[in-house]
Backbone as CSV, one residue per row, in Angstrom:
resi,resn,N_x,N_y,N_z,CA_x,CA_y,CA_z,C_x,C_y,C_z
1,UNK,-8.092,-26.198,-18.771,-6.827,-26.453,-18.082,-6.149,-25.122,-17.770
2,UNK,-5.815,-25.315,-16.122,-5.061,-23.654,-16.014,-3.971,-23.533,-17.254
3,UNK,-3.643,-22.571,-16.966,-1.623,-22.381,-18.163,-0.610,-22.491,-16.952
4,UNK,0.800,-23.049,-17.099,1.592,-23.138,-15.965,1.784,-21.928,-15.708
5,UNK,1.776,-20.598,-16.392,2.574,-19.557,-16.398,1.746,-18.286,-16.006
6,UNK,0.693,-18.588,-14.802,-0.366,-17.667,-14.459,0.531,-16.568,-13.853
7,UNK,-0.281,-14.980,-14.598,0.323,-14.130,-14.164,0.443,-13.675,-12.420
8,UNK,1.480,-13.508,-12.404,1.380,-12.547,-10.684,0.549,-12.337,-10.565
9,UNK,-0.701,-12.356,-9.397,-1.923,-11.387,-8.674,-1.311,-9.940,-8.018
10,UNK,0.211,-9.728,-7.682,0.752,-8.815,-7.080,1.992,-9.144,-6.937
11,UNK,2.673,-7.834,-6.764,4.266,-7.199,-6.237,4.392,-8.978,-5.086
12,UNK,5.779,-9.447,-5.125,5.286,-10.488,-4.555,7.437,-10.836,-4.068
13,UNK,7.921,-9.825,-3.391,9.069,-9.581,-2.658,9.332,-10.986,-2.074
14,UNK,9.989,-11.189,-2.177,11.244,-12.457,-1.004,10.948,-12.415,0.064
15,UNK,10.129,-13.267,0.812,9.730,-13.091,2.283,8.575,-12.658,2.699
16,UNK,7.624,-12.182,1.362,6.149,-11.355,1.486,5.515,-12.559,1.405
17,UNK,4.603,-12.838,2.937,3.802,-13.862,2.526,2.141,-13.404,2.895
18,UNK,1.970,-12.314,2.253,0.841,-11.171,2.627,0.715,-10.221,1.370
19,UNK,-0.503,-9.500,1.135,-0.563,-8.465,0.255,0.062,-7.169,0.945
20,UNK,-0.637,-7.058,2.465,0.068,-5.951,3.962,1.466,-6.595,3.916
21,UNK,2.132,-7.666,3.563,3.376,-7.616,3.872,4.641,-7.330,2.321
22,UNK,3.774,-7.790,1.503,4.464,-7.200,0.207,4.660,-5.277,0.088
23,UNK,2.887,-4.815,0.707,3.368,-3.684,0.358,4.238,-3.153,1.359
24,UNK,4.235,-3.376,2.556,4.999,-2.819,3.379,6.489,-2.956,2.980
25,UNK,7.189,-4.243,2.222,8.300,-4.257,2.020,8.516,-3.265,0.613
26,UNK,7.740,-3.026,-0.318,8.053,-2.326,-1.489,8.088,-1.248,-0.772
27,UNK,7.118,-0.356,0.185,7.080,1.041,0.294,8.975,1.336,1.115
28,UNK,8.776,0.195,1.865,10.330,0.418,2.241,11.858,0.415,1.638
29,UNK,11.641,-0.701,0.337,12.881,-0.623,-0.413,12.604,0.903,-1.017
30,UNK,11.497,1.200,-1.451,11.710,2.669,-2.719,11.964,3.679,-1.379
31,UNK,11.424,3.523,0.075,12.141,4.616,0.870,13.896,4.926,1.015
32,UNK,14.250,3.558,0.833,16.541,3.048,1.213,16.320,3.984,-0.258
33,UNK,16.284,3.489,-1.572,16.444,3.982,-2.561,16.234,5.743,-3.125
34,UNK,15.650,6.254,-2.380,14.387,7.516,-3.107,15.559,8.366,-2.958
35,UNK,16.934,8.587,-2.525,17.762,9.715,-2.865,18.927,9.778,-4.107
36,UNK,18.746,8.346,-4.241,19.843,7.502,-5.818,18.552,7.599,-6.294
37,UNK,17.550,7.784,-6.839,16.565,6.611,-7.703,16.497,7.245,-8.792
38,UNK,16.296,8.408,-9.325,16.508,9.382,-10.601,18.093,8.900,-11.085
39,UNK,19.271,8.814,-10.254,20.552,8.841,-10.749,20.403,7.683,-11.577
40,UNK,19.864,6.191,-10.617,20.299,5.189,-11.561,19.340,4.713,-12.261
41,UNK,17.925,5.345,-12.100,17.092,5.305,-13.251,17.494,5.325,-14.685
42,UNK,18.645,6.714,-14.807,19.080,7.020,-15.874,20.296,6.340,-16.229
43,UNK,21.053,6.018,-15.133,22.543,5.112,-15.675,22.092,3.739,-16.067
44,UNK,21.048,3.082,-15.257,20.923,1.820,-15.719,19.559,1.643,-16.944
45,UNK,19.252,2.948,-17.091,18.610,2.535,-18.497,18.961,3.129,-19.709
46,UNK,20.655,3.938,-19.450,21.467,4.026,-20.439,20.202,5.428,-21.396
47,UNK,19.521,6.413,-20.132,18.883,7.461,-20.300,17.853,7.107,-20.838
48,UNK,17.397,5.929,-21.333,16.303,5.800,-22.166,14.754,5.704,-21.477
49,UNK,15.227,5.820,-20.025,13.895,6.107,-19.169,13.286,7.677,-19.716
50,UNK,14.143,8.705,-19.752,13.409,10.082,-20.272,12.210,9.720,-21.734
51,UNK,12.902,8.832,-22.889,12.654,8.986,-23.765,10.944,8.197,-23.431
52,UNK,11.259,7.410,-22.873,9.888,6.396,-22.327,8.772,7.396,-21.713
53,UNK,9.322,8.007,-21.162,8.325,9.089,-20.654,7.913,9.983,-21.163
54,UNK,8.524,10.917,-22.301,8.046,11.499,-23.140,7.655,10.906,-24.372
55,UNK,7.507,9.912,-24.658,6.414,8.956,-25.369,5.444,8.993,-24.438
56,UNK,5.137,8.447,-23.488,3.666,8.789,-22.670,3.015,9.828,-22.548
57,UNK,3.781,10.601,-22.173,3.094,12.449,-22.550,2.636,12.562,-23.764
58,UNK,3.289,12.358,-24.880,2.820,12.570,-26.330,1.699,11.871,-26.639
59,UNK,1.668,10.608,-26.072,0.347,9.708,-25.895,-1.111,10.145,-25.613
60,UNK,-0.505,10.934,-24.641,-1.937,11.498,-23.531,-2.223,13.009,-23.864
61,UNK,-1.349,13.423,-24.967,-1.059,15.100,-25.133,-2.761,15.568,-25.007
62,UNK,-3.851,14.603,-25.745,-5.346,15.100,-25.876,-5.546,15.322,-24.788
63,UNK,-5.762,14.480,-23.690,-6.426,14.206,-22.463,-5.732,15.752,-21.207
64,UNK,-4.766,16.414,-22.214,-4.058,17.086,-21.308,-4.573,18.722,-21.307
65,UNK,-5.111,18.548,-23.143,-5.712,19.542,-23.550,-7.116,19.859,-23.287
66,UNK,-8.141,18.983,-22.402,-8.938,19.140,-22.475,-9.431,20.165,-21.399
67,UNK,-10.855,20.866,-21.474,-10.774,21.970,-20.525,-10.868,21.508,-19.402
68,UNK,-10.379,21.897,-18.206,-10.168,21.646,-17.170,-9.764,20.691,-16.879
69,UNK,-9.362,19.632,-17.447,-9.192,18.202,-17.200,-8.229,17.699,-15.795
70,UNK,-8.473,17.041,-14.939,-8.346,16.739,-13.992,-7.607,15.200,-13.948
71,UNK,-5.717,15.626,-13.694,-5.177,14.127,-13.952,-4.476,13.861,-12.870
72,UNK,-4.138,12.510,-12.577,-3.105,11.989,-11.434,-2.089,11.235,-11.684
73,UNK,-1.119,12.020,-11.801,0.039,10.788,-11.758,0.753,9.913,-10.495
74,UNK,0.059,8.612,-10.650,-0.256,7.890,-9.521,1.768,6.907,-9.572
75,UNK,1.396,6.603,-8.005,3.278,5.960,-7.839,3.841,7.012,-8.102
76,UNK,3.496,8.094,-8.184,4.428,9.332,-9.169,6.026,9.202,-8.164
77,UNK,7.226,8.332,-7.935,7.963,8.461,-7.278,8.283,10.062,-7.098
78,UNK,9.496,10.518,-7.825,10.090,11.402,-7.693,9.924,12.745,-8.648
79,UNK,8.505,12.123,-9.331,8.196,13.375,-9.956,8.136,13.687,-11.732
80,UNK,9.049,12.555,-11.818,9.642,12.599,-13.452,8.397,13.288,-14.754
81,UNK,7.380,12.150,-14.055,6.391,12.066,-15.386,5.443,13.266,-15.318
82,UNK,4.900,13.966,-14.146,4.427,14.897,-13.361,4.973,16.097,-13.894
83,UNK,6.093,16.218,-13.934,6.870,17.558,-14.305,6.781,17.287,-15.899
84,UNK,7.001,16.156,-17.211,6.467,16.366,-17.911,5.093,16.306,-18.468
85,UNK,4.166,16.178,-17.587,3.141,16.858,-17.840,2.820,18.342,-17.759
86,UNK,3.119,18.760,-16.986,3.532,20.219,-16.336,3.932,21.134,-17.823
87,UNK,5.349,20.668,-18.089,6.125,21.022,-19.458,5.391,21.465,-20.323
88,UNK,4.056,20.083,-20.978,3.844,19.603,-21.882,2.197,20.517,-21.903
89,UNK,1.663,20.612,-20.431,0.618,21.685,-20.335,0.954,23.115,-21.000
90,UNK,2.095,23.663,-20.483,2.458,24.901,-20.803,2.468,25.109,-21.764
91,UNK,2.903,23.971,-22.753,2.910,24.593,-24.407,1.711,24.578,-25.318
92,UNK,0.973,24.118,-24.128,-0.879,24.693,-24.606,-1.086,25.328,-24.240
93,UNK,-1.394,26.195,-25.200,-2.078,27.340,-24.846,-3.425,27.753,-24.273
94,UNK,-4.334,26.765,-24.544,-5.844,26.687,-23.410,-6.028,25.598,-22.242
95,UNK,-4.453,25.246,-22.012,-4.878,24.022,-21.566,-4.935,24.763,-19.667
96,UNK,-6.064,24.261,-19.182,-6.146,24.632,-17.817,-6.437,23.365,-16.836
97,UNK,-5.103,22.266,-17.161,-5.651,20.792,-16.206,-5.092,21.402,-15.317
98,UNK,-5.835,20.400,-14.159,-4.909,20.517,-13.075,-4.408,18.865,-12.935
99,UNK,-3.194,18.998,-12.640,-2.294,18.048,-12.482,-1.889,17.576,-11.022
100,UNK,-1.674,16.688,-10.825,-1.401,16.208,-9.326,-0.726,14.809,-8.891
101,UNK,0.449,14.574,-8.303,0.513,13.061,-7.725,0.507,12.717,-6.786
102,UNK,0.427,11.341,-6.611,0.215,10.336,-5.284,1.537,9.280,-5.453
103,UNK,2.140,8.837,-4.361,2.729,7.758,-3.909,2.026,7.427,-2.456
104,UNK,2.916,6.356,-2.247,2.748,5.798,-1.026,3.868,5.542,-0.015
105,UNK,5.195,5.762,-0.915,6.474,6.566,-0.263,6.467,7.727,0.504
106,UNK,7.101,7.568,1.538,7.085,9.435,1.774,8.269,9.669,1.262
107,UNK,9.415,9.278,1.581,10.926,9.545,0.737,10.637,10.203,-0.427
108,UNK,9.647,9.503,-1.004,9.884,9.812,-2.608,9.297,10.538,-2.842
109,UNK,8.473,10.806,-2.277,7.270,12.210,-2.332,8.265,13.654,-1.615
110,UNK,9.327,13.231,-0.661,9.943,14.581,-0.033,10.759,14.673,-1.334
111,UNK,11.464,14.101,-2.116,12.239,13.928,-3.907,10.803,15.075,-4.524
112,UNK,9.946,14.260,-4.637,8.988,15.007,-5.897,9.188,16.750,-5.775
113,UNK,8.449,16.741,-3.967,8.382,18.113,-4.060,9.985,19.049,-4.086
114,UNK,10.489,18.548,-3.717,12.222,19.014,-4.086,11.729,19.356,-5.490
115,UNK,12.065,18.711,-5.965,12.079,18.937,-7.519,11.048,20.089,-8.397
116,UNK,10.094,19.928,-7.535,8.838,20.459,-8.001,8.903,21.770,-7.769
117,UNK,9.612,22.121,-6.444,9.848,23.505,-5.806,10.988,23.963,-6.806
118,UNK,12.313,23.385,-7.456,12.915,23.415,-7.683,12.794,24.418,-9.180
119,UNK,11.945,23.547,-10.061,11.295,24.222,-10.911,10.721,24.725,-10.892
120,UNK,10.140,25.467,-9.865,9.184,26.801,-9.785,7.749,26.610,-10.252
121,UNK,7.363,25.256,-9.756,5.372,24.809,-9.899,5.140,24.797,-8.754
122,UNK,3.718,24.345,-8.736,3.486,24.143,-7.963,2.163,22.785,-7.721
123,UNK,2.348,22.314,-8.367,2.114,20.825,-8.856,1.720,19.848,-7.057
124,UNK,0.363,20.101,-6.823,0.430,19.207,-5.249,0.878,17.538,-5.079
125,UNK,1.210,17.071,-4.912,1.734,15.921,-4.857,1.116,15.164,-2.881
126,UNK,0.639,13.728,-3.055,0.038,13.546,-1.679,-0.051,11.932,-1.312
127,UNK,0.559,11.597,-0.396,1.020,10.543,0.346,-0.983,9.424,0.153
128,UNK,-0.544,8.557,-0.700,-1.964,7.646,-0.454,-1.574,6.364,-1.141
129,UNK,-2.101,5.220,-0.890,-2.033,4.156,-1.614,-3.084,4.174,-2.757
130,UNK,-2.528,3.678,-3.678,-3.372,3.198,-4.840,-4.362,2.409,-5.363
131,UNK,-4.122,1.314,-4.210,-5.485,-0.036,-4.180,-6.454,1.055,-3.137
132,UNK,-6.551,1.702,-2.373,-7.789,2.891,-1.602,-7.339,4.151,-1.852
133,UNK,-7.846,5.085,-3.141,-7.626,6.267,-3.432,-8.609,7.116,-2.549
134,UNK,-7.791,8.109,-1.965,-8.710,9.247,-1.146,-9.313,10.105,-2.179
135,UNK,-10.144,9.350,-3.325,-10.653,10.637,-4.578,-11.936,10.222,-4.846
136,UNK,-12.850,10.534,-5.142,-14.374,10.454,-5.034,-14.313,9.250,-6.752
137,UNK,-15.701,8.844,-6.594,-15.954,8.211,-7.702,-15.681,9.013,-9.032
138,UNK,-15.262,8.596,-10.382,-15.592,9.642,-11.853,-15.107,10.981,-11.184
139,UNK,-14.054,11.152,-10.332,-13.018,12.690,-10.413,-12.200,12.696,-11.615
140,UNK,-11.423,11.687,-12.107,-10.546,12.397,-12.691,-10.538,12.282,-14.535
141,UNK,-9.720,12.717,-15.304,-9.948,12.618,-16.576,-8.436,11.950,-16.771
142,UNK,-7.631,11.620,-16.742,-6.496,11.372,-16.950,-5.588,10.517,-15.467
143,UNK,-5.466,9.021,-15.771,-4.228,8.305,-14.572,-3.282,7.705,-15.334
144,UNK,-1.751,8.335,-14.642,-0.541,7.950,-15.471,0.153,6.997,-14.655
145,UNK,0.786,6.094,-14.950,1.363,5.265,-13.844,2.905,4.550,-14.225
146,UNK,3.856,5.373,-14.135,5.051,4.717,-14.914,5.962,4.045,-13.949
147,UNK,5.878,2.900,-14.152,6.935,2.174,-13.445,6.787,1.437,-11.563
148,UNK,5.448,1.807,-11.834,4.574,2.135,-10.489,3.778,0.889,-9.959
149,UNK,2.898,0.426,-11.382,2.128,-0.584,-11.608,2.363,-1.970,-10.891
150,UNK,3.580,-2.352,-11.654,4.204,-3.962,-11.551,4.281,-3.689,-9.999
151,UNK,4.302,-2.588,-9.215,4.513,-3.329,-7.463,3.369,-3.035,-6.925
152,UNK,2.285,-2.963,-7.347,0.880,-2.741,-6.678,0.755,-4.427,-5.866
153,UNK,0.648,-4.450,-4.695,0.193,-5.717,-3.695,-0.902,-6.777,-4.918
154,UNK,-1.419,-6.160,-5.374,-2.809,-6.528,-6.126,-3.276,-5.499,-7.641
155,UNK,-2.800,-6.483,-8.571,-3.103,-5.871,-9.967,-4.305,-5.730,-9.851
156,UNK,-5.376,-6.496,-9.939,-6.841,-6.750,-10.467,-7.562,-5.390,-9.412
157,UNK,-7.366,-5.216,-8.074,-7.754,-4.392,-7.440,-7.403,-2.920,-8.002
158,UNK,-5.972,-2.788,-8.042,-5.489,-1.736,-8.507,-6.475,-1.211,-9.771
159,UNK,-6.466,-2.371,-10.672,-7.457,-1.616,-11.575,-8.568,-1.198,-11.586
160,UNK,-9.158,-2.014,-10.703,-10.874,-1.642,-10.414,-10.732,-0.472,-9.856
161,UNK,-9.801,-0.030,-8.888,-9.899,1.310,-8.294,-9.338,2.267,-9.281
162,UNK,-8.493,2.130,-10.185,-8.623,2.817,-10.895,-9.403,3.201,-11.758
163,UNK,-10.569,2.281,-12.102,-11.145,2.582,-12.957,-12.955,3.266,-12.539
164,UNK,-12.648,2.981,-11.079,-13.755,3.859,-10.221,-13.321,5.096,-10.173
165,UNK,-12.256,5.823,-9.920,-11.743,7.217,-9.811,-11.991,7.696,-11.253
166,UNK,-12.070,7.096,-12.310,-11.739,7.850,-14.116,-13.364,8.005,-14.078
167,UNK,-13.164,9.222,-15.293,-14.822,9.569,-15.305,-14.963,8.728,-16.250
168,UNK,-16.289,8.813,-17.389,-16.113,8.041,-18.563,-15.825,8.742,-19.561
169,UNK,-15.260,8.004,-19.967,-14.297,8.664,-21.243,-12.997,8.833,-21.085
170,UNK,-12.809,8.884,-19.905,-11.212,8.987,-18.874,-10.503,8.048,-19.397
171,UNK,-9.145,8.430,-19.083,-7.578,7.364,-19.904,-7.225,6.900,-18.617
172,UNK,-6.444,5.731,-18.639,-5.445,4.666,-17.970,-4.367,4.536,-18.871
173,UNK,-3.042,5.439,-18.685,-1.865,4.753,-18.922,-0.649,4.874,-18.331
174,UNK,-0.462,3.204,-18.549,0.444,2.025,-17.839,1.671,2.041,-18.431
175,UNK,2.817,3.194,-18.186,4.248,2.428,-18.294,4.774,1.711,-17.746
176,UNK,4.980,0.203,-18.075,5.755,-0.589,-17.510,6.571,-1.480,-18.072
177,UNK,8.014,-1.961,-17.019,8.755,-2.962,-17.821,7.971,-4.089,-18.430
178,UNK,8.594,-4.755,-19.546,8.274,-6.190,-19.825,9.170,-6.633,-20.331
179,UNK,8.991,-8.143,-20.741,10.274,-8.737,-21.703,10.160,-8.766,-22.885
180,UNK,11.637,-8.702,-23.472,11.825,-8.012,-24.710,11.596,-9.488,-25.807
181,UNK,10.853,-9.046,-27.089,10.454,-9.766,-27.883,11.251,-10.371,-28.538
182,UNK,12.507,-10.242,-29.159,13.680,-10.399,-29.812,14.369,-11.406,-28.842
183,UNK,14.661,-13.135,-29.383,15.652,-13.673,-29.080,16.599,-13.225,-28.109
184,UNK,17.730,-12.965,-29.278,18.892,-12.804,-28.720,19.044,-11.341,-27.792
185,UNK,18.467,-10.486,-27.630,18.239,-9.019,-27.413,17.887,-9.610,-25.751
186,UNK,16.841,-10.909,-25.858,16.093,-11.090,-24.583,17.287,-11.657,-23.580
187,UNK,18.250,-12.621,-24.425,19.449,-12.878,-23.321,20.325,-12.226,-22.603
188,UNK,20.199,-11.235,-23.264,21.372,-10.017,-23.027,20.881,-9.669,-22.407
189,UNK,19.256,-9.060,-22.302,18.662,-8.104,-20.909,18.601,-9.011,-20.067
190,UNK,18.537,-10.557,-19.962,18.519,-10.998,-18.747,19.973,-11.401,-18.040
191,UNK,21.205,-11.412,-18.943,22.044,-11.017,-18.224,22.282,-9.777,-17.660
192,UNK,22.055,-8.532,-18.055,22.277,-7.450,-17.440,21.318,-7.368,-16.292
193,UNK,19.753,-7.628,-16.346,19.300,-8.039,-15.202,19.386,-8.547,-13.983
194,UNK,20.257,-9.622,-14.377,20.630,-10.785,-13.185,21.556,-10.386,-12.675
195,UNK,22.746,-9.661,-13.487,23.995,-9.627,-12.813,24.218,-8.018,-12.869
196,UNK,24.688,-7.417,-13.562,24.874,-6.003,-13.974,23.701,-5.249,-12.810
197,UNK,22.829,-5.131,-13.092,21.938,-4.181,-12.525,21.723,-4.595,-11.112
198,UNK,21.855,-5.454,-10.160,21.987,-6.010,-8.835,23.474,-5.207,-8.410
199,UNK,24.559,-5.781,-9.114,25.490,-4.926,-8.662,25.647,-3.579,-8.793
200,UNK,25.550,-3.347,-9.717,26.124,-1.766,-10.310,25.006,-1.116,-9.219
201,UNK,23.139,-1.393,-8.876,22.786,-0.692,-7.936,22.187,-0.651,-6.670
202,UNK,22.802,-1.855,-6.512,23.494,-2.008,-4.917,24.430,-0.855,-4.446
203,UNK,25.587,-0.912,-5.196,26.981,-0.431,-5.035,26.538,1.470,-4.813
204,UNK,25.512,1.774,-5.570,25.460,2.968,-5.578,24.444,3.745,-4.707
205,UNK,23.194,2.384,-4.743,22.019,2.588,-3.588,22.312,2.553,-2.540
206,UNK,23.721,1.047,-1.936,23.609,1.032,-1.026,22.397,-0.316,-0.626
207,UNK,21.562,-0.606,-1.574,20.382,-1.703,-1.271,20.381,-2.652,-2.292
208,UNK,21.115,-3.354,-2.316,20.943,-4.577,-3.230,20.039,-5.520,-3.617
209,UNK,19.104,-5.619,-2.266,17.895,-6.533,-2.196,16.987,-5.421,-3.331
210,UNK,17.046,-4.095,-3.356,15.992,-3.356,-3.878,16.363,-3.211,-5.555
211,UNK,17.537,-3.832,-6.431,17.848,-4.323,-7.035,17.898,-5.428,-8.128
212,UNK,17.965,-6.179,-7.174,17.594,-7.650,-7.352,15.861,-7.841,-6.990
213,UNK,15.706,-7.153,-6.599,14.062,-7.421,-6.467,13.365,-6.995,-8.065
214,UNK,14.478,-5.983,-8.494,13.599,-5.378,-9.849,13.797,-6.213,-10.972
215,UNK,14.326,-6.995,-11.249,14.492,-8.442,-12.540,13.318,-9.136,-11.914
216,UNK,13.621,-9.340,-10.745,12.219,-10.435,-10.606,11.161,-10.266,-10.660
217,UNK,10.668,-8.583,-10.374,9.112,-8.055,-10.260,8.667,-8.530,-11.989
218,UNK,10.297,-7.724,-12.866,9.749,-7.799,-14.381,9.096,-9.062,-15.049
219,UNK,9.959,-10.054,-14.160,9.891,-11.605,-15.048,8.895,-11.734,-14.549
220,UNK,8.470,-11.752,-13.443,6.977,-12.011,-12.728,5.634,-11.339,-13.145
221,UNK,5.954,-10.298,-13.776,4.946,-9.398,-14.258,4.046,-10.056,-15.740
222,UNK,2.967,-9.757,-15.415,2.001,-9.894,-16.787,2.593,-9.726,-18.473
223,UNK,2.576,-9.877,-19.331,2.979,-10.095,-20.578,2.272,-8.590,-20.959
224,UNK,2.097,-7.787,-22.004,1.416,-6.733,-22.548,0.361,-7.205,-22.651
225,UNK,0.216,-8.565,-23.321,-1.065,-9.142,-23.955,-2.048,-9.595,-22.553
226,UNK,-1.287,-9.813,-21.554,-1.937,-10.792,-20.648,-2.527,-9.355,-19.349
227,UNK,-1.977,-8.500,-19.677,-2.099,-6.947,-18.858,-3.402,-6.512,-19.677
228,UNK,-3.521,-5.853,-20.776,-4.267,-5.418,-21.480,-5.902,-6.487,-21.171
229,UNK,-5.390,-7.928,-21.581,-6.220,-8.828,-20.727,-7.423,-8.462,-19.570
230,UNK,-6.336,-8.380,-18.867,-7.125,-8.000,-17.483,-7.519,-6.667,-17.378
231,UNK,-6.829,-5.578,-18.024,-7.713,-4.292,-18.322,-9.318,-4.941,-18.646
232,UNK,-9.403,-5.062,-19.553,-10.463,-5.420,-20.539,-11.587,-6.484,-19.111
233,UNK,-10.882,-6.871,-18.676,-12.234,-7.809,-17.262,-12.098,-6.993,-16.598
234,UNK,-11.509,-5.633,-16.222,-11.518,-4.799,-15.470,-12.479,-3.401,-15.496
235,UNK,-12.922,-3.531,-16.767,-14.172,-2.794,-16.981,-13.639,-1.749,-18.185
236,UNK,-12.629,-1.861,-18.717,-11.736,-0.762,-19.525,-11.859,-1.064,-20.774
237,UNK,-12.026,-0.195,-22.014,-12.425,-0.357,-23.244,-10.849,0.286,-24.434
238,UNK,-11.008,-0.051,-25.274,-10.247,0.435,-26.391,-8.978,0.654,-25.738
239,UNK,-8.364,-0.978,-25.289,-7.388,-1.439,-24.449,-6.204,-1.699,-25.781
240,UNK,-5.241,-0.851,-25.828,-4.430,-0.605,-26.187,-2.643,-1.024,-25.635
241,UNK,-1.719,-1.193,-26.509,-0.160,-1.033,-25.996,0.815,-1.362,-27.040
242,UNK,1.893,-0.245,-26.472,2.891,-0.214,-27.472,4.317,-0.805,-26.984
243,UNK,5.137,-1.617,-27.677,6.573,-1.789,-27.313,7.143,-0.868,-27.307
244,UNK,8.280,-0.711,-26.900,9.437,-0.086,-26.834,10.534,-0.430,-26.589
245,UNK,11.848,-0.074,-27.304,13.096,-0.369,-27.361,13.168,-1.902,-27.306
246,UNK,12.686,-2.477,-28.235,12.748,-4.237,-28.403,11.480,-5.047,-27.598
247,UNK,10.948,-4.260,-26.792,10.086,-4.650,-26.037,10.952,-4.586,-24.333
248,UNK,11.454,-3.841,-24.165,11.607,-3.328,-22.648,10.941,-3.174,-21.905
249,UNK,10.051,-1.759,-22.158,8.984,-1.355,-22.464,7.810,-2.040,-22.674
250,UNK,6.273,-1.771,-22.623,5.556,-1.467,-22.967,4.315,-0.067,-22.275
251,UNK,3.722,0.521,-22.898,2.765,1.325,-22.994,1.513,1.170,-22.988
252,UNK,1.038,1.086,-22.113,-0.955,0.288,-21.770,-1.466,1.577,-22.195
253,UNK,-2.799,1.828,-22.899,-3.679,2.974,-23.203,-4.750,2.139,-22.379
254,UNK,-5.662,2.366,-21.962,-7.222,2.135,-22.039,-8.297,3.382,-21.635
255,UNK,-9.587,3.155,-22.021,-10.479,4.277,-21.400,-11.581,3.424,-20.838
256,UNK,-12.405,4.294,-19.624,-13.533,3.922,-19.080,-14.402,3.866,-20.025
């Protein structure tokens, strides 16, 4: 017997009645958004987006150290996770990765390299979708994906292509929202969801639909257990994940 509660196949927007028409509407809300999107990243997650991200770095610190190792931080919007990798290279002392991201924004990619120039790297960053990576089979040693995931047109694809680009032995990890495990903790985020976070970043984006679209991607999104899941039919081994902050959060590990 199916379960009533089959996960999303994909990002699946108000009015998307297409995988070409879902992504076309996501690449366009994160374009209205990509000059607020760092501001209210941090106001509406009350800063705890930094801390989420440097838990992922610390995660992957091996994969960063390895010689030459070759990583992508994929969706990389505006740069966040990219630059702490960058950081987090430097304070190795043999570490010689090369580091690199992809979106499928351009907005958010003209943000990255701002930023990137800003801090004085030089970190390439390059306009591609994620379900068709322009990267050869087994290139890379390391794919980071924070916050990126939940709007892929197509999970199950997304992964297979990701897991054609990783060499073997290569990491997959998945920051993404989920719902929080705790009762009463879970009502509260879905009031601030529903109501709080539609307004407060509307008002500041300017895009309300791009807002309100983000409670629904979450609720719509795969469970940790039901993600990790489909890692695992996806060809990915020693499929891993961690909560965070009540279960906001979670943290996907896997390797080829």
């Amino acid at each position: 017997m199916m379960s009533r509660m089959m996960p999303a196949a994909g990002a699946t927007p108000k009015g998307a009645n297409s995988e070409e028409s879902a992504a076309r509407w996501v690449r366009g809300m994160f374009g209205r958004v990509a000059g607020r999107y760092d501001l209210l990243n941090h106001l509406l997650s009350f800063n705890l987006d930094k801390r989420w991200r440097r838990r992922t770095v610390e995660r992957i610190a091996d994969v960063l150290a390895r010689p030459h190792a070759k990583v992508l931080d994929l969706c990389c919007g505006t740069g966040d996770v990219l630059l702490s990798m960058e950081s987090r290279r430097g304070a190795l002392a043999d570490s010689r990765a090369a580091i690199f991201g992809s979106d499928f924004c351009h907005p958010m990619l003209l943000e990255a390299r701002r930023k990137i120039g800003g801090a004085r790297l030089h970190s390439p960053v390059f306009e591609a979708d994620a379900l068709a990576l322009p990267l050869a089979h087994e290139s890379l040693d390391l794919i980071t994906v924070a916050f990126g995931f939940r709007n892929l047109a197509n999970y199950q694809r997304g992964l297979y292509e990701l897991e054609r680009v990783l060499k073997p032995g290569g990491v997959l990890a998945v920051l993404e929202f989920s719902q929080p495990t705790n009762r009463i903790f879970r009502a509260l985020y879905g009031f601030f969801s529903k109501y709080v976070l539609p307004l407060v970043g509307g008002l500041i984006s300017g895009s309300r639909d791009a807002y309100s679209y983000l409670p629904e991607s979450i609720r719509k999104f795969p469970r940790p257990e039901e993600l990790a899941h489909q890692m695992r039919d996806c060809g990915f081994s020693s499929v891993e994940f961690e909560r965070m902050t009540f279960g906001v959060v979670a943290l996907h590990l896997a390797k080829k």
